[in-house]
C-alpha positions in Angstrom: 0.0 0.0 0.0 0.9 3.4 -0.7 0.8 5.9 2.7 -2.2 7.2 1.7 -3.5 4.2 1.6 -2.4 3.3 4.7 -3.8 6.4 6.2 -6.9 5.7 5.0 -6.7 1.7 6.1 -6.3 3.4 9.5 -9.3 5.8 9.6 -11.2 3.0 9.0 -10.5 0.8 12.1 -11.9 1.9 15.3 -9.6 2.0 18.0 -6.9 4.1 16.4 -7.2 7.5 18.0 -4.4 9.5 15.9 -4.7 8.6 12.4 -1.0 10.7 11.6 -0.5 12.0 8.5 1.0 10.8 5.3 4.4 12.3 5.8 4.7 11.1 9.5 3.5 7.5 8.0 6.6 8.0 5.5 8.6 8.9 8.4 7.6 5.7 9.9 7.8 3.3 7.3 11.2 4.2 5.7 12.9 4.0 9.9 11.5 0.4 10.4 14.1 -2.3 8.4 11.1 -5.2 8.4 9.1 -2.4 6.0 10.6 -2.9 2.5 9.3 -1.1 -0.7 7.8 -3.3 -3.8 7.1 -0.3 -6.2 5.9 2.6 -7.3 2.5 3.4 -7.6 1.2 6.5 -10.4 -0.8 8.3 -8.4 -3.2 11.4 -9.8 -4.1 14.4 -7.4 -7.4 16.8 -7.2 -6.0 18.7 -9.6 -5.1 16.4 -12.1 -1.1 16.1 -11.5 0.0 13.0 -12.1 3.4 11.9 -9.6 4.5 8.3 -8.1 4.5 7.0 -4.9 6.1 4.1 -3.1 4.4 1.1 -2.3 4.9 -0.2 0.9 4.9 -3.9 2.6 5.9 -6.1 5.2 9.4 -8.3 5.1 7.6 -11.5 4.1 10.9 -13.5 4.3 11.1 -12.2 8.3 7.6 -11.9 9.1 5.9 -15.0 8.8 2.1 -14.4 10.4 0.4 -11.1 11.7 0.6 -12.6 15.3 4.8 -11.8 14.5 4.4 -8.3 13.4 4.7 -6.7 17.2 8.6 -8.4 17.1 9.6 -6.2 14.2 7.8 -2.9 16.0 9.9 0.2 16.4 10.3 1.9 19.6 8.5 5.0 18.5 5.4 2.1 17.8 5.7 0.5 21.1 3.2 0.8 24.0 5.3 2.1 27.3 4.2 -2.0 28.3 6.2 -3.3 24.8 9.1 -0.6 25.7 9.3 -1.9 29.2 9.8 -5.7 27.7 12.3 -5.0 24.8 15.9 -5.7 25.1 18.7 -4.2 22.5 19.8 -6.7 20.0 23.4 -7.3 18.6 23.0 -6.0 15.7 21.5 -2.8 17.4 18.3 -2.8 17.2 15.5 -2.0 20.5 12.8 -5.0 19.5 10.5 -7.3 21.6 12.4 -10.9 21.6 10.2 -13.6 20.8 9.6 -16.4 23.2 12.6 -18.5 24.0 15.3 -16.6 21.5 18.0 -14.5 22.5 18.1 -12.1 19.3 15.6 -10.0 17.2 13.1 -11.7 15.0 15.1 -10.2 12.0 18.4 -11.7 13.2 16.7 -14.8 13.5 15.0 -15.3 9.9 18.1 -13.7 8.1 20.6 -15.5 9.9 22.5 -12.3 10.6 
């Protein structure tokens, strides 16, 4: 999905009280190393101009199920509960170990 899209994937669920912009979401999606981009999407504004946007999705080859996704999360994502529980990685990232590993989720699946 593009960040619009996601924006708008967002409004739509209840639940999520700040739906943040699209540049924040950009902001967002280009810090987290589990978000890759596929593409480019042609996308047309009100006005009729005509520019490309990234398409956005999740590391399939790290993240396996949704259930997974809060192991790739971001510090800036976390609940103060998920900050409380994460432990810094080797490889330097602040993630949320999954049960029974001593490294990040990404470490694991890419044998880094």
């Amino acid at each position: 999905m593009t960040k619009e899209e996601v924006a708008a994937c967002l409004g739509q669920h209840r639940g999520v009280a700040h739906i943040p912009s699209p540049h924040s979401l950009s902001a967002l999606l280009c810090k987290s190393h589990s978000i890759i981009v596929i593409g480019k999407k042609q996308v047309e504004n009100i006005v009729g101009a005509k520019s490309k946007h990234a398409l956005y999705d999740i590391d399939r080859e790290v993240v396996l199920h949704k259930s997974e996704i809060k192991y790739i999360r971001e510090p800036s994502t976390m609940t103060p509960k998920e900050k409380a529980t994460s432990l810094k990685c080797e490889c330097g990232r602040t993630r949320i170990f999954p049960p029974n590993s001593d490294e990040c989720l990404s470490c694991a699946r890419t044998g880094v």
